[in-house]
N, C-alpha and C positions, 0 to 999 in steps of 0.2 A: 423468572425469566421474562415474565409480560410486560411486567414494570420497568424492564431495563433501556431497552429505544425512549421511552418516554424521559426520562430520567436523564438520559444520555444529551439528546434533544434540545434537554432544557439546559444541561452544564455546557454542553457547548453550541451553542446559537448560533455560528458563522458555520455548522458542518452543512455540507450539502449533499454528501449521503454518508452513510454507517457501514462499517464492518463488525459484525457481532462475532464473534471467537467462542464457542460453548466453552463451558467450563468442563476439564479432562481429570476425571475421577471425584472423588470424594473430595477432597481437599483442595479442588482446583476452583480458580475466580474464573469470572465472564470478562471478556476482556473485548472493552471497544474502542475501535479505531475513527473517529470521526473524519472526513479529508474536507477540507475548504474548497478545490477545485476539483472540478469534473472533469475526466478522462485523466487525469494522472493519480499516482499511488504513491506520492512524497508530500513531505508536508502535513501530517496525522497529530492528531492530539490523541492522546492514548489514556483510557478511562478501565480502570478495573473495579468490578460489582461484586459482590456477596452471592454465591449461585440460589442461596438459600433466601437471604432478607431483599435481596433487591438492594444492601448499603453498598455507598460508593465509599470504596476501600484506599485508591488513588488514584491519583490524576499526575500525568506529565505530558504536556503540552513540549510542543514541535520547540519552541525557543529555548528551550534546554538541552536540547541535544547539543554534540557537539561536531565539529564538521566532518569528522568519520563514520559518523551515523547517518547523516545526512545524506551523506553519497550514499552508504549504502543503499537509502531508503530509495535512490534517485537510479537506482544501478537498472531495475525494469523499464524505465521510462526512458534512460538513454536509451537502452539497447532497442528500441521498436521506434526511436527519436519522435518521442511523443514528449519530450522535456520543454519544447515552446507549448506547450498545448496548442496546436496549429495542426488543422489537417488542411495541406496544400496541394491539390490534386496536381498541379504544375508542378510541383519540387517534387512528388512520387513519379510522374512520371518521366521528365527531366532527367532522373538521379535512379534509375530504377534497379540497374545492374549494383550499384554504391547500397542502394535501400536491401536488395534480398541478398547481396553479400551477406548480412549479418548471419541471415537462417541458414546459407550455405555453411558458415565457418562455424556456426555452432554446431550443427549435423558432423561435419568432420570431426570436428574436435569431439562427441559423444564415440563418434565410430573409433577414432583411436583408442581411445579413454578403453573404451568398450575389447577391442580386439588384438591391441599389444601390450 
């Protein structure tokens, strides 16, 4: 598991930070997620390691997906409109009733889900 950021790091050289995944049970790989931009969570090159040797098992990089995976991956960063990578304290506050709408209709939508 030491060797693994290291390793990761070095396969892929444009990440500019890691997500390490532990491996789940015996049989399960470490699975890392490198992202290229900071503050968003789409875009990942996806690296799986050996929990045991530290070998890299596979590799699939963001340009393989295909554009259904894409959104998904893009689905958090809509929803919080973090998808320009832009914090624009003007358009938060401008837009601010449009901006916490989201948390309101997601709250709704749990409370329905939840109580009918």
């Amino acid at each position: 598991m030491d060797v693994v950021p290291e390793k990761a790091f070095i396969e892929l050289p444009g990440a500019k930070r890691l997500l390490i995944i532990p491996a789940a049970g015996r049989e399960g790989v470490i699975t890392v997620l490198g992202y290229k931009n900071d503050g968003v969570y789409y875009g990942s090159d996806a690296l799986q390691f050996d929990q045991y040797s530290g070998k890299l098992l596979h590799r699939r990089n963001d340009s393989e997906k295909n554009k259904g995976e894409k959104l998904i991956e893009m689905n958090y960063d809509i929803h919080i409109i973090n998808i320009l990578n832009v914090i624009n304290i003007y358009f938060i506050s401008n837009n601010f009733l449009r901006y916490s709408a989201l948390y309101y209709t997601a709250f709704i939508q749990l409370y329905l889900i939840r109580y009918l």
